[in-house]
C-alpha positions in Angstrom: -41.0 9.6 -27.1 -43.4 6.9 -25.7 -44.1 5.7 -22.6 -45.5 1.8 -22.7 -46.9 -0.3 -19.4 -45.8 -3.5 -19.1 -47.3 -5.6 -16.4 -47.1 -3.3 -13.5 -44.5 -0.6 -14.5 -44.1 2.0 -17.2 -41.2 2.0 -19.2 -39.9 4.9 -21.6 -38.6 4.4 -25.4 -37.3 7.7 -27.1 -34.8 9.2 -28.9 -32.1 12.1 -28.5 -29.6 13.2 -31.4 -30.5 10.0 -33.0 -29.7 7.5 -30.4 -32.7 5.5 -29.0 -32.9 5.1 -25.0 -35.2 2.1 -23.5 -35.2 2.3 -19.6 -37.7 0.8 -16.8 -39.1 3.8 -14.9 -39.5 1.1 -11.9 -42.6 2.7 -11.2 -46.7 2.0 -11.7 -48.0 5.5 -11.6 -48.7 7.6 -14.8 -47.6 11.0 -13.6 -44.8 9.6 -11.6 -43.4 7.9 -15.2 -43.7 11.2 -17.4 -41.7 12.9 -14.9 -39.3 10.4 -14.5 -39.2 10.3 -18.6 -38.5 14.4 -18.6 -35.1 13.8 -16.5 -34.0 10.2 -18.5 -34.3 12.9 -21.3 -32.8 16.0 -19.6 -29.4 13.9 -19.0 -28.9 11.7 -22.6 -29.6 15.5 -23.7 -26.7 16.1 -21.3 -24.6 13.4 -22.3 -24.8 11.7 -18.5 -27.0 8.6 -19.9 -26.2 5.3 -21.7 -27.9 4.7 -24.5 -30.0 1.2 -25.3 -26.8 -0.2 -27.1 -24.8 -0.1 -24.3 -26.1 -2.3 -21.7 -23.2 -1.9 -19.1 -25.8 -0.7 -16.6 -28.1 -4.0 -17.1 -25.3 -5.9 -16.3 -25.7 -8.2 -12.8 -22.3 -6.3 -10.6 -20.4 -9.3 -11.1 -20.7 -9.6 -14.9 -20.0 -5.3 -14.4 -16.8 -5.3 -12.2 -15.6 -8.6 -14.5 -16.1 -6.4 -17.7 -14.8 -3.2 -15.6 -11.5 -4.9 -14.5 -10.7 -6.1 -18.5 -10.9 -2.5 -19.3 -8.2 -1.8 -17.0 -5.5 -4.2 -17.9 -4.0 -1.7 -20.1 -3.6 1.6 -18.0 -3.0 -0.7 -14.7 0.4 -2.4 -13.7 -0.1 -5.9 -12.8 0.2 -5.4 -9.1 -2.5 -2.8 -9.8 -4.8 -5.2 -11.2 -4.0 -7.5 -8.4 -4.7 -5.6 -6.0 -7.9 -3.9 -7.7 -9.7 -7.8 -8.0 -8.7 -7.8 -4.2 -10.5 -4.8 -3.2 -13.7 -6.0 -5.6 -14.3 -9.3 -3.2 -16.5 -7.7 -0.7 -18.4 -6.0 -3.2 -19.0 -9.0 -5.5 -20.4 -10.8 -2.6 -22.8 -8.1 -1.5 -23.9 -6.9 -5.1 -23.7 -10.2 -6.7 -26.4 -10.4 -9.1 -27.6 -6.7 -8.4 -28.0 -4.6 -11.7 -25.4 -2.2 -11.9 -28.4 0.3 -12.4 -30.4 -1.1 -9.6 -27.8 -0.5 -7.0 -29.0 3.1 -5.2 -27.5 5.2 -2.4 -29.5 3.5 0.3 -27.6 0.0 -1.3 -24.3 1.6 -0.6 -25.3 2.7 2.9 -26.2 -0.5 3.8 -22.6 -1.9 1.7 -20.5 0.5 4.4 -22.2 -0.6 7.4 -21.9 -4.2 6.4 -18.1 -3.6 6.0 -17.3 -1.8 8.8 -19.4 -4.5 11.1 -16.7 -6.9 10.0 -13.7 -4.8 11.1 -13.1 -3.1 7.9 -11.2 0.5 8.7 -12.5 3.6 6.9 -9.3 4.0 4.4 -10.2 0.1 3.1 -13.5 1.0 2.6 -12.8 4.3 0.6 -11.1 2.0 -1.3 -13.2 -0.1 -2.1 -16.1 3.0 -2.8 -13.7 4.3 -5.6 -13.5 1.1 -7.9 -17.3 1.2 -6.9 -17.8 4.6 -7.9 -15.6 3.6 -11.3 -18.2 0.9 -12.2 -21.3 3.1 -11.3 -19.8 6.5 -13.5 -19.1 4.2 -16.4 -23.0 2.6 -15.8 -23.9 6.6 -16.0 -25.5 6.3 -12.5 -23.1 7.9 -10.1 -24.0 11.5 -10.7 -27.0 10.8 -9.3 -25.7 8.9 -6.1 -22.7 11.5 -5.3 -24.0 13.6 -3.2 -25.7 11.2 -1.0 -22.4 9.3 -0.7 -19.8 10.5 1.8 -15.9 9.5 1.9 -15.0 8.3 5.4 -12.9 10.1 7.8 -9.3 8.6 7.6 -6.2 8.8 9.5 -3.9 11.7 8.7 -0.9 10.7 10.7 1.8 10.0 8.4 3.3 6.8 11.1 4.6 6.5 14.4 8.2 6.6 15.6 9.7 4.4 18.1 11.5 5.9 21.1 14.9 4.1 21.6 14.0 1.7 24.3 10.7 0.8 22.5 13.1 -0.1 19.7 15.3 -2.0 21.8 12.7 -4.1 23.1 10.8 -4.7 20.2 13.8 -6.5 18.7 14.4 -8.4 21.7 11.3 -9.4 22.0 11.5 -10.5 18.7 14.8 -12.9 19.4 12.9 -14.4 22.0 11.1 -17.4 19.9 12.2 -19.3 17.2 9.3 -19.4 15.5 9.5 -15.3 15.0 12.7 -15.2 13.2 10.7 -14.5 10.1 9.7 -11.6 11.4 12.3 -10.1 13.6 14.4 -10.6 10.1 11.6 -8.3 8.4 11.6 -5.8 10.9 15.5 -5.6 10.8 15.3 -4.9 6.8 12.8 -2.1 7.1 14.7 -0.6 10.4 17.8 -0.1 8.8 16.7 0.5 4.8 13.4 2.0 5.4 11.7 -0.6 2.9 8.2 -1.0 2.7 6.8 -5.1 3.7 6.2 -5.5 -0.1 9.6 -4.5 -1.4 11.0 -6.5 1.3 8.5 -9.6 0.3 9.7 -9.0 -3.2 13.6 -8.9 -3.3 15.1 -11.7 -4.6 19.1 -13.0 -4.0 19.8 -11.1 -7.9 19.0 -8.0 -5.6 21.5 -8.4 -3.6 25.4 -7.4 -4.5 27.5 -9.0 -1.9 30.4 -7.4 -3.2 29.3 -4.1 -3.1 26.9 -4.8 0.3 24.4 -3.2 -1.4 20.2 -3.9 -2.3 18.3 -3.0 -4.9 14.9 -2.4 -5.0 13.5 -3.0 -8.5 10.0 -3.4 -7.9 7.7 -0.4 -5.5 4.6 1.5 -4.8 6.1 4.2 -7.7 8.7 4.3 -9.8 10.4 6.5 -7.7 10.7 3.5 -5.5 13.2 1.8 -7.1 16.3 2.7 -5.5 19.9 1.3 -4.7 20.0 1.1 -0.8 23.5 0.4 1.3 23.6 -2.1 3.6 24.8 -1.4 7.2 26.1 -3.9 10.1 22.3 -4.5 10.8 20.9 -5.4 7.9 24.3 -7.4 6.4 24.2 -9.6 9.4 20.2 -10.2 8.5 20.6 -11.0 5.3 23.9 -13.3 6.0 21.4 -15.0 8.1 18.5 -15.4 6.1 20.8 -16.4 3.6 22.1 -19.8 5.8 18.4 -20.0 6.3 17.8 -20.7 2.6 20.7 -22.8 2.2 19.4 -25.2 5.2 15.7 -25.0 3.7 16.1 -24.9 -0.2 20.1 -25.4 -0.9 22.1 -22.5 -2.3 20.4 -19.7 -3.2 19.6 -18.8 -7.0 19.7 -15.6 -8.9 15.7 -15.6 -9.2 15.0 -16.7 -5.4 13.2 -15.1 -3.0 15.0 -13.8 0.0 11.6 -14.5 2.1 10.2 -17.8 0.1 6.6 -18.7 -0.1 5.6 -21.2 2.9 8.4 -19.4 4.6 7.5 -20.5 8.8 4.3 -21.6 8.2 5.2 -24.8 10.3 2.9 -28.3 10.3 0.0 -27.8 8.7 -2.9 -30.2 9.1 -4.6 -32.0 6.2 -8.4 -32.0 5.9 -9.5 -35.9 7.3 -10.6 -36.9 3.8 -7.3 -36.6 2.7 -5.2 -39.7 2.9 -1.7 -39.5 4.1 -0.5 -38.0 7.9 -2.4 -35.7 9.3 0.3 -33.2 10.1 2.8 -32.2 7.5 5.5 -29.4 7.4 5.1 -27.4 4.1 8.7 -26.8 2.0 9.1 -23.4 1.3 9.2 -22.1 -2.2 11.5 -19.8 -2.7 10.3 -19.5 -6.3 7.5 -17.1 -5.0 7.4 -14.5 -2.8 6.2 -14.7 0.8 2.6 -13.7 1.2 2.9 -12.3 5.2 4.7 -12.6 8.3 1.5 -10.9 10.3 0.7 -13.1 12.6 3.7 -13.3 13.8 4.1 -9.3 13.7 1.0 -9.1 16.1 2.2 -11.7 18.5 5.7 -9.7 19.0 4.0 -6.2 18.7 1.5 -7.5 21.9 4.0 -9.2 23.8 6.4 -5.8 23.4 3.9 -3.8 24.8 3.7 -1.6 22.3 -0.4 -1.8 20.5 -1.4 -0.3 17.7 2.6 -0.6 16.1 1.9 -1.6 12.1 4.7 -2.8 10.7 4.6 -0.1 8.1 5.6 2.5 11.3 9.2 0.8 11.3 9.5 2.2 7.9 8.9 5.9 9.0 11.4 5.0 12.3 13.9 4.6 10.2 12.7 7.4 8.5 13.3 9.4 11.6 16.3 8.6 12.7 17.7 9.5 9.1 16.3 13.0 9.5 17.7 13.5 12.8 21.0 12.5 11.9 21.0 15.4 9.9 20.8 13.7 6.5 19.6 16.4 3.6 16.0 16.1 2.2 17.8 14.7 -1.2 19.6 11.9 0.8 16.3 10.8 2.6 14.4 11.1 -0.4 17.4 8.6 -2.1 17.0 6.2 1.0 13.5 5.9 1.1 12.0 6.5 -2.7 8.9 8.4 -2.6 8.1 10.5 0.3 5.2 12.8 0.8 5.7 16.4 1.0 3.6 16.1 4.1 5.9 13.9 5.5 9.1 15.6 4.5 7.4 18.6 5.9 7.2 16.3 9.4 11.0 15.2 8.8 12.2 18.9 8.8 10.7 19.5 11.9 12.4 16.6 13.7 15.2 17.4 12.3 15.2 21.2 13.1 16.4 20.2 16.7 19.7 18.1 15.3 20.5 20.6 13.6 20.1 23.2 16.0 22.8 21.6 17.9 24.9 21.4 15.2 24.9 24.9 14.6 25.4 25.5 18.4 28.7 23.2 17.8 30.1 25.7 15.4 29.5 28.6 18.0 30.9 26.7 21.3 27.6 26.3 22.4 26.8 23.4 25.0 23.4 22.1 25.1 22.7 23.6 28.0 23.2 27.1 26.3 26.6 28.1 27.8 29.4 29.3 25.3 32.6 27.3 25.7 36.3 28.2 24.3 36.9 26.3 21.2 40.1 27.4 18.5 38.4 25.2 16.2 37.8 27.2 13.2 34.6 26.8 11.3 36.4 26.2 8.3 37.9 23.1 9.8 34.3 21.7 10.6 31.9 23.0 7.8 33.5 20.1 5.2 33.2 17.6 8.3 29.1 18.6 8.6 28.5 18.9 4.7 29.9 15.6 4.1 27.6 14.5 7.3 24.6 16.4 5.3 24.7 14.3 2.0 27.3 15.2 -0.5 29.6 12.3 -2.1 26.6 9.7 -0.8 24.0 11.0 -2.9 26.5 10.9 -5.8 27.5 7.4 -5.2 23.5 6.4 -4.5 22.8 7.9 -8.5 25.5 6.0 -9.8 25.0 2.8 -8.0 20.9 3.4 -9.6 22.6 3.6 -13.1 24.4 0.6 -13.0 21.9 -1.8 -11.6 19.0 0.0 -14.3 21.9 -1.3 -16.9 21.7 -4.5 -15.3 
């Protein structure tokens, strides 16, 4: 155990289990140093410090999270990784060259107030604190951050539902410009399949069985994502449509093709003026890759409807809804929409109680205004009738329908 001055600062060199530890004590008085040496001690003895050898923690953040995001490419899925270099942006640019050892509580203070300046919402930036708080535990420095570092308060709703006229006019609304037939076509999928925007951005024509009017979604959030969905009159007529699209855009569709194509109603897009060539040109979808987002469009529709604050996610749990209150069992929602909270299932059975309330009352002779009427039905005659209604035969056809096209 030594402590040695080096310009202004003291730095400590010792040893603990046979493993030497060389750390800056980042300060210039004595007493300060041998205290700060008695705790680097107290957690190598506790197993909570990198030793010399491993110099994660001297690493500049961007060298860190670069290092960090190699380690992961074998417990992550692709889309995982993706989406884990996306979230890492805003901190590279704010750490940059910032030891991973140097970066203190007050650093990520000033990191969330930075984020949230520039519209960030509080979920994003949780986010974004757990890859952080990844690259800091494996540096051995966030033990001593966590308690000053608080998760932000997040929204707990679990997504809105339309009321039927909202619905109506959303759609309308929607049919009203050309340039929005991107998105009304979107919002039609996830209406009437409950499909989240990046299974819908992902299915390709091989998805598709024409024969069978049925979709399948290989690729979700979980595995219990990927699911066989039937097509109703809705969604058929969407996908005939968007279909015609692609054969007037990119010729006949191919196996491997993207339903919604890369480039997909992006419209003229203007060159830089050091570019030669027009100055307007209208980009050529490519159906080879998937759409990245239909947004703007989204917001335009959702403001002109009247309806703010709608995310496109929220037509997912409509649909949602209305499955639940059409008295489908918690199996056959489940089937429909792959993985579904118990918090929101919880939700579902609620809306549903009421649907199936006056189902019951339908059996008795009950009219909804809580009168008994005659009826010589017997409940016999109507029990098949509302179990078939409940799930039954569909949830058998919906397993089989996942077997074939996982044999596919």
């Amino acid at each position: 155990m030594a402590l040695v001055k080096r310009g202004k600062t003291w730095h400590t060199h010792f040893f603990v289990d046979g493993v030497r530890y060389r750390q800056s004590l980042e300060t210039g008085d004595w007493r300060e140093a041998q205290a700060k040496e008695k705790e680097l001690i107290g957690q190598a003895s506790a197993g909570k410090l990198a030793p010399s050898s491993q110099r994660f923690a001297r690493l500049a953040f961007s060298e860190a999270a670069d290092r960090y995001c190699a380690d992961r490419l074998a417990h992550l899925a692709p889309r995982s990784i993706r989406t884990e270099k996306e979230r890492l942006k805003p901190l590279r640019n704010f750490f940059a060259a910032t030891p991973a050892s140097r970066i203190s509580a007050d650093n990520i203070r000033d990191y969330i107030g930075h984020r949230k300046q520039h519209g960030a919402a509080n979920r994003t930036v949780n986010m974004e604190l757990g890859i952080l708080r990844r690259i800091l535990k494996r540096a051995k420095r966030w033990h001593l951050l966590a308690d000053d570092i608080q998760r932000l308060p997040e929204r707990r709703d679990i997504g809105r539902a339309l009321k039927h006229e909202e619905k109506l006019k959303l759609l309308k609304v929607a049919a009203s410009r050309p340039e929005w037939q991107i998105a009304r076509l979107a919002a039609t999928v996830a209406l009437n399949t409950t499909m989240r925007s990046c299974e819908i951005r992902g299915l390709q024509w091989r998805d598709i069985d024409l024969m069978d009017r049925t979709l399948t979604v290989r690729h979700s959030k979980t595995e219990v994502g990927e699911r066989v969905i039937p097509l109703n009159a809705n969604v058929w007529a969407a996908i005939l449509e968007l279909r015609e699209r692609s054969k007037l855009l990119c010729g006949e569709p191919e196996a491997n093709w993207y339903v919604f194509p890369h480039g997909e109603g992006q419209g003229p897009v203007t060159r830089p003026k050091n570019r030669p060539g027009p100055q307007s040109v209208t980009v050529k979808p490519d159906p080879t890759k998937p759409m990245s987002t239909w947004l703007t469009a989204w917001r335009k529709i959702v403001k002109e409807a009247g309806l703010p604050g709608l995310r496109f996610h929220d037509l997912r749990h409509h649909a949602i809804t209305e499955l639940a209150e059409s008295l489908a069992s918690d199996q056959t929602v489940m089937t429909i929409a792959g993985h579904v909270s118990p918090k929101m299932l919880a939700h579902y059975s609620h809306v549903r109680l009421e649907a199936k309330r006056k189902a019951l009352d339908g059996l008795a002779g009950v009219a909804p205004g809580g009168v008994t009427t005659q009826s010589t039905t017997r409940n016999s005659d109507i029990l098949p009738q509302v179990t078939e209604k409940i799930g039954g035969a569909d949830e058998t056809r919906t397993r089989d329908l996942l077997r074939d096209r996982q044999a596919f």
